[in-house]
N, C-alpha and C positions, 0 to 999 in steps of 0.2 A: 504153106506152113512157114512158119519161123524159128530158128532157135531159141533156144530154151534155156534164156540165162538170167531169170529173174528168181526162178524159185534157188534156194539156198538148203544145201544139206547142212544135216546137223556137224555131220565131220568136218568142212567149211567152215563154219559160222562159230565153231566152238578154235577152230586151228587160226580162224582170223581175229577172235577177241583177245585169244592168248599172245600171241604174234605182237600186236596191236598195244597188249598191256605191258608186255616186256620193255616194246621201244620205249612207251611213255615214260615208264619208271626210269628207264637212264636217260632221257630227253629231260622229265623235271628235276630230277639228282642234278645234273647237269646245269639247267637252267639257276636251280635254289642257288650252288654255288656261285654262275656269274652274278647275280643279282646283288650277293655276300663280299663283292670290289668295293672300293671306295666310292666309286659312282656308275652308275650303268644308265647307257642311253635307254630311251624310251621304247626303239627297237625291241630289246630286251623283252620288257616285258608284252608289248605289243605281238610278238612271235611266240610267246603263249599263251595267249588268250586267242590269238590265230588257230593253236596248235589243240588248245583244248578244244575249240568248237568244232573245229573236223573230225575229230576225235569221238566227242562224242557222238556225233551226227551218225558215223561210220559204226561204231558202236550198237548204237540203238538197232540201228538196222539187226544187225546179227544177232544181237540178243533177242529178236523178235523170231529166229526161230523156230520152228514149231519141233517140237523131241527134242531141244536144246539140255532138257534139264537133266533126262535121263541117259543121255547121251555121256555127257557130262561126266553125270555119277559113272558110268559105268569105264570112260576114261581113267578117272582119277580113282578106280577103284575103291570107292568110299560112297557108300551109299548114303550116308549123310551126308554129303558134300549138296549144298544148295547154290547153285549156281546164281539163281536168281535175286538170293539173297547176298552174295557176295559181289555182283555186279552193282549190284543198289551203291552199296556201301562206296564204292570204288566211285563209280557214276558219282554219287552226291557230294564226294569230297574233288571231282572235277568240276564241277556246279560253282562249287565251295569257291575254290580256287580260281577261276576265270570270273567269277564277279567282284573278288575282293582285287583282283586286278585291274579290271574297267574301273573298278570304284579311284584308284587312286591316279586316276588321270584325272582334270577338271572339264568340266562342257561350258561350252553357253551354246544358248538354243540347236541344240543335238547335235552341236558339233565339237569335236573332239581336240582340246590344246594339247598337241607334242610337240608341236614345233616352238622355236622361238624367234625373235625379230628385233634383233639390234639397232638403234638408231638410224645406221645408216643404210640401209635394209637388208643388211647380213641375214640369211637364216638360219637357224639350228637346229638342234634335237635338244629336244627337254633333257636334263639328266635328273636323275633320282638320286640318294642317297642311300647307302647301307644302312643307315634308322630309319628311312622311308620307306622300303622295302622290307624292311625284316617281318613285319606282321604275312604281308604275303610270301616270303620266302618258307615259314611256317608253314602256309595252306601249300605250297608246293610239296613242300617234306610230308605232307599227310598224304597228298597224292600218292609219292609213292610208295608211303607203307601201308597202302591198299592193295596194294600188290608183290605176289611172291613170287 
């Protein structure tokens, strides 16, 4: 026999989403503000889109499972409450957000410019701009008014 730590109670998986949704919301509160400086290294933004995709990864899982929904309601004592439908919502503006972030770094052939390379082969961090970011700093601010 083995332990038996792959199946997930509902009590779990609904106490780790919430858990999980709190940090985020003061992790992108957080983040929108650095971003909202005169200029913010590449890090910055690079450490949220790190941070969304664990995020979500870790996420999915738990919303996967099973009495999640009724569980839920019966927590939050609101029998309308749809968990699954307020996870979406949440979910898609982290979707939201971690792509419009990737989007404003540049590629060439799948590889990712943050850094930069001074003549004499100093190297750098890209920086951004507070007008460069503000479109994403938005998708951050949505992030967390997906959550209460």
């Amino acid at each position: 026999m083995t332990f038996r730590a792959s199946n997930q109670t509902s009590a779990d998986a609904y106490a780790n989403i919430k858990r999980q949704a709190a940090a985020t919301k003061q992790y992108m509160t957080q983040q929108a503000s650095a971003m909202q400086s005169a200029t913010s290294q590449a890090w910055v933004p690079l450490g949220v889109i790190q941070h969304l995709r664990d995020v979500i990864l870790l996420m999915d899982g738990w919303a996967a499972t099973p009495g999640l929904a009724a569980y839920s309601q019966a927590q939050e004592n609101d029998g309308a409450y749809n968990v699954a439908t307020e996870y979406s919502a949440m979910r898609s503006a982290m979707v939201s957000a971690r792509d419009a972030l990737i989007a404003i770094f540049p590629t060439s052939g799948g590889f990712l410019a943050y850094q930069t390379m001074s003549a004499d082969g100093t190297l750098g961090v890209r920086t951004f701009t507070a007008a460069q970011l503000a479109p994403v700093v938005t998708q951050c601010q949505n992030v967390a008014a997906t959550i209460s």
